[in-house]
N, C-alpha and C positions, 0 to 999 in steps of 0.2 A: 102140714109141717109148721110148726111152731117159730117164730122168728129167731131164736135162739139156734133152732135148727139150721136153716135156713142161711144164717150167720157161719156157722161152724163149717159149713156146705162149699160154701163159694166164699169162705175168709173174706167176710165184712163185716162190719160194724151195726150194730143192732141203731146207732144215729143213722147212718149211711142210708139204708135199707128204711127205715122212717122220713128221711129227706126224701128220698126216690118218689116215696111213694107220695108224699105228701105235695110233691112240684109238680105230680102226674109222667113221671116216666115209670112207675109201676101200676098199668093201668087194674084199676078194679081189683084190688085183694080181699078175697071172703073173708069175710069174720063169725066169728062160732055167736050162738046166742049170745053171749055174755060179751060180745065185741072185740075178741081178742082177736088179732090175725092167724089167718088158718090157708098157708100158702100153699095152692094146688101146682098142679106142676105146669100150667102158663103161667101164673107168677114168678114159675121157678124157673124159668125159657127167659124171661124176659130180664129178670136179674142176671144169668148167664151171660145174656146179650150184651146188658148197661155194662155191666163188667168188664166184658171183653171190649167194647169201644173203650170205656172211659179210661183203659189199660192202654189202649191203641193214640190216645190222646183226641179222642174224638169231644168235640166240647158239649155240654152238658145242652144247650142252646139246640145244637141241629139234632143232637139227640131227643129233646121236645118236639122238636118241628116234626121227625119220623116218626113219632108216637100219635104228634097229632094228625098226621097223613093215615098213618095205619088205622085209627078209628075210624076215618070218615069210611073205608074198606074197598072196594077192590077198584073202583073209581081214580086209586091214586098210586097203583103198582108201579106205574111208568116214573111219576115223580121221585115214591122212594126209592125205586131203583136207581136214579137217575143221583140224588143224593149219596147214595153208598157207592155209586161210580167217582166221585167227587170225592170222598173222603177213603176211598182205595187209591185213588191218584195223590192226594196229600202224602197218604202211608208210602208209596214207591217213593217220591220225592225224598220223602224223611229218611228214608232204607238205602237211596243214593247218596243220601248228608254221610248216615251213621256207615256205611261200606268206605265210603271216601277219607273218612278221620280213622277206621280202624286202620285200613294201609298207612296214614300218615304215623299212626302211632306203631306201627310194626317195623318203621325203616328207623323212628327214633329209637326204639330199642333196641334192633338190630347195632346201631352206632353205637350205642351205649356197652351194649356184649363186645364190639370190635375194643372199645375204651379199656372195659374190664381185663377183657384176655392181653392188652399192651399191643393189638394190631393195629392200634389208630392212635394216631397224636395230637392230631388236630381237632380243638372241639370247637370248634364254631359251629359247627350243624348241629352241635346240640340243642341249639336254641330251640 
């Protein structure tokens, strides 16, 4: 699959997918004689993957660190797993922020609709 490809695949960026690969979070992408990239489908797993963390706001950093675990190979299963326990605890936390501000922002609306319709007179809670 042609980087262009590839790009259009998983909506990224032909720099993005050049950084990736070039900081080694895409490890090992074959290239055709002429050097061009020729992405098989672990390349295309593992840009899947960087994608979905880096969506998940996983930093670019621990995402090296699990790249460099997973080369050394099965010696380090416990660790990476151990890391993506770590940054699924992050995401719960973050999923308790983002759950916690949509109800704050459902009761300001709710006041707001009470405002509109003339059921409420009072706006200080608006704030």
């Amino acid at each position: 699959m042609t980087i262009a490809e590839v790009c259009k695949k998983y909506d990224i960026t032909a720099d993005t997918v050049r950084y990736y690969e070039k900081i080694g979070l895409i490890p090992d992408v074959p290239r055709t004689k002429s050097g061009i990239r020729d992405f098989d489908e672990t390349s295309c797993r593992w840009i899947e993957f960087i994608k979905c963390m880096r969506n998940a706001g996983m930093e670019i950093e621990i995402l090296l660190e699990y790249v460099k675990l997973f080369k050394k190979g099965k010696s380090t299963v416990q660790e990476r797993k151990s890391l993506l326990e770590e940054q699924k605890q992050k995401l719960v936390e973050k999923q308790k922020n983002i759950n916690a501000t949509i109800e704050r922002l459902d009761y300001k609306l709710e006041l707001y609709n009470e405002i509109i319709l003339g059921k409420r007179k009072d706006f200080t809670e608006t704030i």
